[in-house]
DRENZADREN-794301 format. One line per field, with one value per atom (N, C-alpha, C): residue in three letters; z, y, x; residue number from 1. Coordinates in Angstrom, 1 decimal, decimal comma, padded with zeros to 4 digits. Layout:
BEGIN
code <- [ALA ...];
up <- [Z ...];
north <- [Y ...];
east <- [X ...];
pos <- [NUM ...];
//
This chain:
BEGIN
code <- [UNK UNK UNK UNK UNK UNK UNK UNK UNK UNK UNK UNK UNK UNK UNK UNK UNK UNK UNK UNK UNK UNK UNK UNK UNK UNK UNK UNK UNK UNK UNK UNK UNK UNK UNK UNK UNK UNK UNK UNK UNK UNK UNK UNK UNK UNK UNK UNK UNK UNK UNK UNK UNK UNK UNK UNK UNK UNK UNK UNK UNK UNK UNK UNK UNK UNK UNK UNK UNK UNK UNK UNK UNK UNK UNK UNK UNK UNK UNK UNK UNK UNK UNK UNK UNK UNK UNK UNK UNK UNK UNK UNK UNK UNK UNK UNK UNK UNK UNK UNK UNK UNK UNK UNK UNK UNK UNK UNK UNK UNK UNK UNK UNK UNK UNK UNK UNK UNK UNK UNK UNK UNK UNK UNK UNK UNK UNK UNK UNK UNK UNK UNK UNK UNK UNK UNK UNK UNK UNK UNK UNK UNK UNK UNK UNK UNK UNK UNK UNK UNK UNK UNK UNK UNK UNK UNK UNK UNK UNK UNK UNK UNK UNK UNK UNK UNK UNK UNK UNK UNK UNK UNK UNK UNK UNK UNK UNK UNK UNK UNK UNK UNK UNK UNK UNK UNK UNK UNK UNK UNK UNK UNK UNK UNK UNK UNK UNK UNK UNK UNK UNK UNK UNK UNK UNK UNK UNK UNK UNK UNK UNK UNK UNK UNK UNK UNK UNK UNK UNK UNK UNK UNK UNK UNK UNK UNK UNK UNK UNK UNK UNK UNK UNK UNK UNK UNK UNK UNK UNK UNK UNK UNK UNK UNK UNK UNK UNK UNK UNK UNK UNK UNK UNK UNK UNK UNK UNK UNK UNK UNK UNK UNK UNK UNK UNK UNK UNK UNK UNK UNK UNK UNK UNK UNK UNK UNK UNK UNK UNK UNK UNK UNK UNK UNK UNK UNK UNK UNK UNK UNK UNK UNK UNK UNK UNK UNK UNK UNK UNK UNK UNK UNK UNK UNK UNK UNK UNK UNK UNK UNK UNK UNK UNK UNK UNK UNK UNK UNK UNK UNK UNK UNK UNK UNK UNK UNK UNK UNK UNK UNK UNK UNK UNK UNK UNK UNK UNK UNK UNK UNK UNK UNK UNK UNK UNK UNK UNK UNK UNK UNK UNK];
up <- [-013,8 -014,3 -015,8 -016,4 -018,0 -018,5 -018,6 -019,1 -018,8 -018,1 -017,6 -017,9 -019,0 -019,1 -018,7 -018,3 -018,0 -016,4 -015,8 -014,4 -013,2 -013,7 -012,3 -012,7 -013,5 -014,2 -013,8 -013,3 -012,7 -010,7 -011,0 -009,1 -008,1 -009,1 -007,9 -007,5 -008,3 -007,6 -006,6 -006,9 -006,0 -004,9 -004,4 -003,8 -002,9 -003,6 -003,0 -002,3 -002,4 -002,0 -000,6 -000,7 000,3 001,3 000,8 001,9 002,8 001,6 002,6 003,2 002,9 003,8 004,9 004,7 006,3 007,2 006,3 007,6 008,5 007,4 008,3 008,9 009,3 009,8 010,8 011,1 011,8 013,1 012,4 013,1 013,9 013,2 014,0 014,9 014,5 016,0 016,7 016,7 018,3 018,9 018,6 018,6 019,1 019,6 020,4 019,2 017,5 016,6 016,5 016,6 015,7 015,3 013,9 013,8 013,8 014,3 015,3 014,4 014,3 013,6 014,2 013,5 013,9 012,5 012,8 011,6 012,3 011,3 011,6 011,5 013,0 012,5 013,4 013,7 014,4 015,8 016,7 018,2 018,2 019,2 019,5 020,9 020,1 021,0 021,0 021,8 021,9 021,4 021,4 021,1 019,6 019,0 017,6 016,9 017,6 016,8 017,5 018,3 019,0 018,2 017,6 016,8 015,5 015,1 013,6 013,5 014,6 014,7 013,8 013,9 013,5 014,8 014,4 015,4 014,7 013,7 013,9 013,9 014,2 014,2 015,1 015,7 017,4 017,4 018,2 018,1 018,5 018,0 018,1 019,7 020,5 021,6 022,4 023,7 023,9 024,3 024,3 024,6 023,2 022,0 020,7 020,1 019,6 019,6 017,6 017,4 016,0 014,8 015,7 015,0 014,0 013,3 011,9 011,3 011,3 010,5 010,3 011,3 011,3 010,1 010,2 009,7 009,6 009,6 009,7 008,8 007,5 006,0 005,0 005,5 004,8 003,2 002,8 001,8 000,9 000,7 -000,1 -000,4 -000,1 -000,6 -000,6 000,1 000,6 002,3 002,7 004,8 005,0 005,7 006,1 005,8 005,5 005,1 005,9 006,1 006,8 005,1 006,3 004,9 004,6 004,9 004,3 003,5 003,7 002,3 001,2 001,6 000,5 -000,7 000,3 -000,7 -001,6 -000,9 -001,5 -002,2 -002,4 -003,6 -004,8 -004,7 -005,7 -006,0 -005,6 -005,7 -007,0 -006,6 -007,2 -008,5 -008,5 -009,5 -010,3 -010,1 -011,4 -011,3 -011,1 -011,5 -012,6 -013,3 -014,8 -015,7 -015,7 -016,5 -016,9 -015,6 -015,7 -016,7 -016,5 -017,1 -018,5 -018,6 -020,2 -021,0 -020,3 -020,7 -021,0 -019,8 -020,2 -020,8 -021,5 -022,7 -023,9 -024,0 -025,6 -025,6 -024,5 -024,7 -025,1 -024,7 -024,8 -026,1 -026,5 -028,4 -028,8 -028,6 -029,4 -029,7 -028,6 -028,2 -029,0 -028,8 -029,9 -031,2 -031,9 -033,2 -033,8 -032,9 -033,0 -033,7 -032,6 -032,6 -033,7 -034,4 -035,6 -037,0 -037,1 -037,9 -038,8 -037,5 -038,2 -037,6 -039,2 -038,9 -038,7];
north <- [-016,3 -015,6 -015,3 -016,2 -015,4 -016,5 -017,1 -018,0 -017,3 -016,6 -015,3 -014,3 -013,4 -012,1 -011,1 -010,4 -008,7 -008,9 -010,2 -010,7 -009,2 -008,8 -007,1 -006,5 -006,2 -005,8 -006,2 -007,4 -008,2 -008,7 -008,5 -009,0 -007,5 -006,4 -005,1 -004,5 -004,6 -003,4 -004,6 -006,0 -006,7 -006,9 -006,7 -006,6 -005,2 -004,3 -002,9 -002,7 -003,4 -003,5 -004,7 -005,9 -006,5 -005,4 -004,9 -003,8 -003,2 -002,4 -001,4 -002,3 -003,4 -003,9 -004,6 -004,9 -005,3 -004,5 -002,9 -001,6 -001,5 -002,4 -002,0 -002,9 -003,9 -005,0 -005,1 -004,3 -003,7 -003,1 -001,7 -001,1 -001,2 -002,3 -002,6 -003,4 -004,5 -005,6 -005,0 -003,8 -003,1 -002,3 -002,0 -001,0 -002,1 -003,1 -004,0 -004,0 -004,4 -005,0 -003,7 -002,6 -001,2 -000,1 000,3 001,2 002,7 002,8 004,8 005,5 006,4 007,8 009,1 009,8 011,3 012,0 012,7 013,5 014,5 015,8 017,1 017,1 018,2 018,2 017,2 016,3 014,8 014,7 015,0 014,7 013,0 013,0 011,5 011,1 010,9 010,1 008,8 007,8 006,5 006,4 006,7 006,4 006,6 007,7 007,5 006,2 005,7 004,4 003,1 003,2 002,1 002,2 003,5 003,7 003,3 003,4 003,2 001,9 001,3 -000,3 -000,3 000,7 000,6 000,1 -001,5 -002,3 -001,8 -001,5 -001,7 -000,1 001,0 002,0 002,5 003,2 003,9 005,2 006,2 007,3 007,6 008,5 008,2 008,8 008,6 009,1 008,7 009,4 009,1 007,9 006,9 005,8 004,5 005,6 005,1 004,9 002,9 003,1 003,1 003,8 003,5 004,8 005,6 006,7 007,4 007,3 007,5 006,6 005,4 004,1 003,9 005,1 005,4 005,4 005,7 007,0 008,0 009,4 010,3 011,2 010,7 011,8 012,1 013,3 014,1 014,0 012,8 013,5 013,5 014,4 015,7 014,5 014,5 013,6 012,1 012,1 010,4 010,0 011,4 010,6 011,0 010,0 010,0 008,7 008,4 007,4 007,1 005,7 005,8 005,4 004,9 005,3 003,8 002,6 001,7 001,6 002,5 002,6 003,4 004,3 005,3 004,2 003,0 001,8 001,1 001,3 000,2 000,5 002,0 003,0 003,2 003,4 003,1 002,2 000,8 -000,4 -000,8 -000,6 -000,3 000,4 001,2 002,2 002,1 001,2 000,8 -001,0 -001,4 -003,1 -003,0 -002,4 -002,6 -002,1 -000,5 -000,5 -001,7 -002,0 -002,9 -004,2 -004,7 -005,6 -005,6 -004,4 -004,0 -003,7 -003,4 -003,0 -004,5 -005,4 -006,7 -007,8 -007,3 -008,1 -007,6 -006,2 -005,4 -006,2 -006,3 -006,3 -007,7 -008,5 -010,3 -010,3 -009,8 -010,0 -009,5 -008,4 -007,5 -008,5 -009,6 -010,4 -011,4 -011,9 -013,1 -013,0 -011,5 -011,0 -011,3 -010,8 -010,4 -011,8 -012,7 -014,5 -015,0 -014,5 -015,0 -014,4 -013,4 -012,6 -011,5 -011,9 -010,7 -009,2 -008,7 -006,9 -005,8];
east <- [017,1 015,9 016,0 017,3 017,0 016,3 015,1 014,3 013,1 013,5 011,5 011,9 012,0 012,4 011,7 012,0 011,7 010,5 011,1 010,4 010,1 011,1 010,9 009,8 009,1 008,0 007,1 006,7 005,9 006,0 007,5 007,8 007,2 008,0 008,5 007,2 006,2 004,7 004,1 004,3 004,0 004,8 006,2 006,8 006,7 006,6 006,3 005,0 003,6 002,5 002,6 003,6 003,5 004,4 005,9 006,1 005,2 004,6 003,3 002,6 001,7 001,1 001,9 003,1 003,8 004,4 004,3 004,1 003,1 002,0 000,4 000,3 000,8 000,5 002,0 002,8 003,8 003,2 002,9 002,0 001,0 -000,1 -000,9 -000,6 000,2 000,7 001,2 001,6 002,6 001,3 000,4 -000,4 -002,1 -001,3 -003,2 -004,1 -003,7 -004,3 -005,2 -004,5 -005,7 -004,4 -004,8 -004,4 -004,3 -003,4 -003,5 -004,2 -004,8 -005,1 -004,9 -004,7 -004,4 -004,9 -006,3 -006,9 -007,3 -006,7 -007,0 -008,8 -009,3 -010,3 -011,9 -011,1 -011,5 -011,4 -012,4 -012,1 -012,2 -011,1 -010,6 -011,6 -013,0 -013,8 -014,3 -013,6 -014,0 -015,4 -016,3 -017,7 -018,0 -017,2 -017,4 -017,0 -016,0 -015,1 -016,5 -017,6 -017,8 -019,4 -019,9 -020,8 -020,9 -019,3 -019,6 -019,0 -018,8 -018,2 -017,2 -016,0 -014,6 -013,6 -013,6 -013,1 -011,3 -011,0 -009,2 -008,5 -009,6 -008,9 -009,1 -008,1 -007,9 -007,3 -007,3 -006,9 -006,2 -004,6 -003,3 -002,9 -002,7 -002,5 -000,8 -000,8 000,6 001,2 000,6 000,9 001,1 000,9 000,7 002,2 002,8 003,7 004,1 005,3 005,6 004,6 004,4 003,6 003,6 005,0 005,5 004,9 004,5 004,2 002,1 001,8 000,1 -000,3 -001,5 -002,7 -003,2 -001,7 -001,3 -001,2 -001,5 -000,9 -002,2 -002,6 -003,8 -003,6 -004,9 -005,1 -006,5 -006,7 -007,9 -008,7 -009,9 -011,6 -011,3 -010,3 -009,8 -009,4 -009,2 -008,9 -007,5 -007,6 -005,8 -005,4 -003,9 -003,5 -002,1 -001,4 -000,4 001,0 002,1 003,3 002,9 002,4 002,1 001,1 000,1 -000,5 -000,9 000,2 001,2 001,9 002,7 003,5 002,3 000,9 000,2 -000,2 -000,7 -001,4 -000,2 001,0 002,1 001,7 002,1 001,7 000,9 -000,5 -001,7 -001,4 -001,3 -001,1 -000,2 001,2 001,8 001,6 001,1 000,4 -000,1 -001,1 -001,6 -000,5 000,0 000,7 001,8 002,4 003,9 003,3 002,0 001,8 001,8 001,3 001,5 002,6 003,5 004,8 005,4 005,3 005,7 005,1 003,7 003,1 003,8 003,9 004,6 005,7 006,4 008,0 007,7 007,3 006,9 006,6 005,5 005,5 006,5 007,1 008,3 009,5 009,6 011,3 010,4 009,0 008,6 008,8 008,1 008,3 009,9 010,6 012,5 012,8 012,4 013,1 012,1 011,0 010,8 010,8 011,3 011,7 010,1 009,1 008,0 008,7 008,3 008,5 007,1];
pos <- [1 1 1 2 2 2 3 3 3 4 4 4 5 5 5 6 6 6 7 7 7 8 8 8 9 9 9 10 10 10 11 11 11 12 12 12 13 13 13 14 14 14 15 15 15 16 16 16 17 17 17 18 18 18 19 19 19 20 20 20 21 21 21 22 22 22 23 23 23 24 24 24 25 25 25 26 26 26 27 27 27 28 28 28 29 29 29 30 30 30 31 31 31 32 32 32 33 33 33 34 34 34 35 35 35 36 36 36 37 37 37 38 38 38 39 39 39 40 40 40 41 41 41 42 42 42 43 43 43 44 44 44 45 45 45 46 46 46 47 47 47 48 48 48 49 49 49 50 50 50 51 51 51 52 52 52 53 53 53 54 54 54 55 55 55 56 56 56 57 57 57 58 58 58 59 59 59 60 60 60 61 61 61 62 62 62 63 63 63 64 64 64 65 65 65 66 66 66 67 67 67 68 68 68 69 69 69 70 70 70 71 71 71 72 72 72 73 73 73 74 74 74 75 75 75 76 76 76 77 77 77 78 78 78 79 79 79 80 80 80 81 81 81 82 82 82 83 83 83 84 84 84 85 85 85 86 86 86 87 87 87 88 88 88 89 89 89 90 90 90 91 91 91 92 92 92 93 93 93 94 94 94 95 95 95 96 96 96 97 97 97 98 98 98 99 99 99 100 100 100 101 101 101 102 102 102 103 103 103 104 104 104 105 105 105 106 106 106 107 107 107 108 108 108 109 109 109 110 110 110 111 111 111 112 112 112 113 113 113 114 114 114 115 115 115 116 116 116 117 117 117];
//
């Protein structure tokens, strides 16, 4: 990798976002291709999921397997989210910066190797 410098900058938020998405895709294959929910607040009635034609989400019950891996984690003017896409929202969230960090550093090592100051 020393012909591609500063490559982790570019690999790891992409790396960390296929994680979370292969939690969610974890989860849902054990889970009959839907993902559990558990929201405060929300009665768990089949007919709301068949009205609003939310075919991959289901409501976490006791027969629900891998339930740490849900749609479980409250948060404020956004729902519930599970820990995979907790990874994917990091994810997200450092993808532009990193790119920018490893454009500066890219001119900064170009500048170096030609002697602009």
């Amino acid at each position: 990798m020393r012909k591609f410098p500063y490559w982790y900058l570019l690999i790891v938020p992409t790396l960390v976002w296929y994680f979370g998405a292969s939690l969610n895709a974890l989860v849902m294959g054990i889970n009959h291709a839907q993902m559990p929910v558990l929201a405060p607040g929300i009665e768990c009635d089949p007919m709301w999921y068949i009205i609003h034609r939310d075919l991959l989400h289901a409501c976490m019950n006791a027969s629900t397997r891998f339930k740490f891996l849900a749609d479980w984690i409250v948060i404020p003017d956004f729902g519930t989210a599970s820990l995979g896409d907790m990874f994917e929202m990091l994810a997200t969230t450092f993808t532009y910066p990193a790119w920018c960090v490893w454009i500066v550093l890219m001119i900064r090592d170009h500048n170096r190797c030609h002697g602009v100051k």
